[in-house]
C-alpha positions in Angstrom: 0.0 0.0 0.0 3.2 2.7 1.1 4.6 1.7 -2.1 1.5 2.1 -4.4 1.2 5.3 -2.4 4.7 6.2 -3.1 3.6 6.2 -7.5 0.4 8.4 -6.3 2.9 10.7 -4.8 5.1 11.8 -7.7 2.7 11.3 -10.5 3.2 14.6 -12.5 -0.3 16.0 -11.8 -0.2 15.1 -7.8 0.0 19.1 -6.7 -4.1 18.3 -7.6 -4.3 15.6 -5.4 -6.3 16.1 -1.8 -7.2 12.9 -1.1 -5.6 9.7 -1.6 -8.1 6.5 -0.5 -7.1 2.8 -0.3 -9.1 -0.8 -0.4 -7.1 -3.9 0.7 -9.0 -7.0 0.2 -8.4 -10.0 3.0 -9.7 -13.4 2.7 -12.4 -14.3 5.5 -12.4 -17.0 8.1 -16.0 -17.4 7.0 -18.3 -17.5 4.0 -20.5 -14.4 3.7 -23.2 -17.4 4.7 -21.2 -17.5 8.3 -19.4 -21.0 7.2 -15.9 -21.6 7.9 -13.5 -21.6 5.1 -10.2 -22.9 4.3 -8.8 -20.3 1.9 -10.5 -19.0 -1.7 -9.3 -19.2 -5.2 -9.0 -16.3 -7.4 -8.0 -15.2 -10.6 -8.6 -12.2 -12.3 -8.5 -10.9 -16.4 -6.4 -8.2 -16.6 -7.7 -7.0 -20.1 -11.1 -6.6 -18.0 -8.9 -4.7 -14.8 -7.4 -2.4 -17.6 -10.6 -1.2 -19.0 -12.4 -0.6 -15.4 -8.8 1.6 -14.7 -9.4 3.4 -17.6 -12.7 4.0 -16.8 -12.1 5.1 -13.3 -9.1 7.8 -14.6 -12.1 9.2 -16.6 -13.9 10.2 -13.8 -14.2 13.9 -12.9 -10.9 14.8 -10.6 -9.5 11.8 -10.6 -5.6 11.7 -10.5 -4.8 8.0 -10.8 -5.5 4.8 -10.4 -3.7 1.5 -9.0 -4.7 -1.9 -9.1 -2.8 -5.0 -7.6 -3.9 -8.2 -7.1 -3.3 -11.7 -5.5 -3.7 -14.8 -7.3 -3.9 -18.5 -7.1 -5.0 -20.7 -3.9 -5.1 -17.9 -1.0 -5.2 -18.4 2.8 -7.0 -16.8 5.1 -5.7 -13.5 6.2 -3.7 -13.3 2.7 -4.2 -10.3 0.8 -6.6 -10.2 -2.5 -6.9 -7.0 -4.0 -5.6 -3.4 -3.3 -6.5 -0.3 -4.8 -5.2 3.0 -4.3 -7.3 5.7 -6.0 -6.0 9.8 -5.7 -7.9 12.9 -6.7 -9.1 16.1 -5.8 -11.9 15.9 -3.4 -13.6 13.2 -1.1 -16.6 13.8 -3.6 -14.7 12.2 -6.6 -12.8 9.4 -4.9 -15.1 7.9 -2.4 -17.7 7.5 -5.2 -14.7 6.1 -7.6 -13.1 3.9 -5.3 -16.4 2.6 -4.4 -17.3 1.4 -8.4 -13.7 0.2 -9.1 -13.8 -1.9 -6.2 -17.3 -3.2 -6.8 -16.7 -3.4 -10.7 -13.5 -5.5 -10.4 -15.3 -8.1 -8.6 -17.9 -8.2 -10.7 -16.8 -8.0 -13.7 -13.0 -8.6 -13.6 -12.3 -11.6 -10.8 -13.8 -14.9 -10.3 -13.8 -16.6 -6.4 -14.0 -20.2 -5.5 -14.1 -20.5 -1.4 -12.6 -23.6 0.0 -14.1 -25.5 2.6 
C-alpha cells in the first residue's frame, strides 16, 4: 500500500491531489453465509482490470488509479486485491473507489471459497 502510495505521490499531476483512498482485500475465516472456510481461489482478467482503470481515470478529478492483485490458492488472512485511487476531493474518490472496487469483482475476478 506505502509503495502504491509512493507512484500516487510523484505522479506529474499530484499538486491536484487532496485525497488519496485505499481498499485492501483480505480473505475471511468465514463465508458471507457465516461458514468456515479454508482459503478461496482467485483469478482475475487483466484485459477486464485495464478497461475498469481506464474508466475510473475518466472520472471527474481523478488523479490515478492503482490496481494489484493476488492470485492463485489464498489463505486466510492473505491479501486479495488493493486499490489506491488519488484525486481532488472526497466527492470524486469515495464515489470512484467505491465502483472500481465493486466493478472488479464483478466484472474482472472470479472466487471459488474452499471449505
Amino acid at each position: 500500500m506505502n509503495r502504491m502510495i509512493g507512484t500516487i505521490r510523484v505522479h506529474p499531476d499530484f499538486s491536484k491531489t487532496g485525497m488519496i483512498a485505499s481498499h485492501l482485500g483480505i480473505v475471511r475465516g468465514t463465508s458471507l453465509n457465516g461458514q468456515p472456510v479454508q482459503g478461496i481461489h482467485v483469478t482475475f482478467d487483466q484485459f477486464i482490470l485495464d478497461n475498469i482503470i481506464s474508466d475510473i481515470k475518466q472520472m471527474p478529478g481523478i488523479i490515478d488509479v492503482l490496481v494489484e492483485t493476488n492470485e492463485g490458492r489464498l489463505k486466510v488472512g492473505d491479501e486479495i486485491l488493493a486499490v489506491v485511487i488519488g484525486g481532488d476531493t472526497r466527492e470524486h474518490v469515495f464515489p470512484a473507489l467505491i465502483e472500481a472496487v465493486n466493478r472488479i469483482k464483478a466484472e474482472g475476478a472470479a472466487k471459488k471459497e474452499l471449505f
